[in-house]
N, C-alpha and C positions, 0 to 999 in steps of 0.2 A: 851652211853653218847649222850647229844641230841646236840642241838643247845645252846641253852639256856646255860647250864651247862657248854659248853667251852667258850661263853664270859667271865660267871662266874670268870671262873679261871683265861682267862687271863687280868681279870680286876684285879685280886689278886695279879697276877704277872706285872702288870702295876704298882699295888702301891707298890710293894715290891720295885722293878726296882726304881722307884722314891725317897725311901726313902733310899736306898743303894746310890743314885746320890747325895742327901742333905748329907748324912753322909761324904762321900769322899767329897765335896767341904768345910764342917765344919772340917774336919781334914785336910784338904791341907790348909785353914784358919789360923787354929790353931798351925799350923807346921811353914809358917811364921810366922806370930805374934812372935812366940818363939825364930826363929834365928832371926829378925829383934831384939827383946831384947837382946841376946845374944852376937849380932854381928857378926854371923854366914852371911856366903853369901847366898842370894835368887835368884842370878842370875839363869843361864840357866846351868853353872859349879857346882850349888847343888847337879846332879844327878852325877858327877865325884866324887863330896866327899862321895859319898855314898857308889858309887864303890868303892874308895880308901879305908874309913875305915871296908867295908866289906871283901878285900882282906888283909887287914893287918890283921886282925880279923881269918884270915887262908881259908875265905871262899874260893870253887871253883869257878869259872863262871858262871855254872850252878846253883849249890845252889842261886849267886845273880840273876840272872836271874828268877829264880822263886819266889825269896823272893822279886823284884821290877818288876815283870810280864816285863820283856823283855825278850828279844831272847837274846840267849847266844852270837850269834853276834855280837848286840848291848852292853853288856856287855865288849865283849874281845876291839869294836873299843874303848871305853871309855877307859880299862887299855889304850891300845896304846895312846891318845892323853894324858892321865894324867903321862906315863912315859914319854912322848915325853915333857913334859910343865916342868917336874922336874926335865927331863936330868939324869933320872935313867933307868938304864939296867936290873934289875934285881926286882922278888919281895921280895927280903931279904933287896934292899935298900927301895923300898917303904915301908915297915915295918917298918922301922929304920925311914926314912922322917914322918911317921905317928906315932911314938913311941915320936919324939923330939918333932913334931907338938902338941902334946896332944889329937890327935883323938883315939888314944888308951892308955889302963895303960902298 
């Protein structure tokens, strides 16, 4: 492969890179837009609801963590501060707190 042929490419993965950046900033757009109709919160506690209703939902840590590209770290501090804000111990109450809530059926 010469010179030539890998600017090539990665002029192709330039434009790929850029249109995968337009696509994530037109659905992180579109994703407010929707709770801001909804009445859903856009704060900075969105990504705790996410966790909340993916734990209620049965998911592991891991599984959100891969489904919202963080670290399962990042995952478990999020349960902790979202049981810590709802004063629940367990995730059979946060099920039940997301069950009344309407964040699941």
């Amino acid at each position: 492969m010469n010179l030539d042929e890998l600017r090539k490419q990665l002029d192709q993965l330039d434009q790929q890179l850029l249109q995968l950046v337009a696509a994530r900033q037109s659905t992180s757009r579109e994703i407010a837009r929707v709770k801001r109709a909804t009445g859903v919160p856009t704060r900075d506690y969105g990504r705790e609801r996410e966790v909340l209703q993916m734990l209620a939902e049965g998911k592991t840590n891991k599984e959100i963590a891969v489904v919202l590209n963080l670290s399962v770290y990042t995952v478990d501090a999020h349960r902790g501060r979202i049981m810590e804000k709802l004063n629940v111990h367990s995730i059979n109450e946060l099920v039940r707190f997301a069950v009344r809530n309407g964040l699941i059926d």
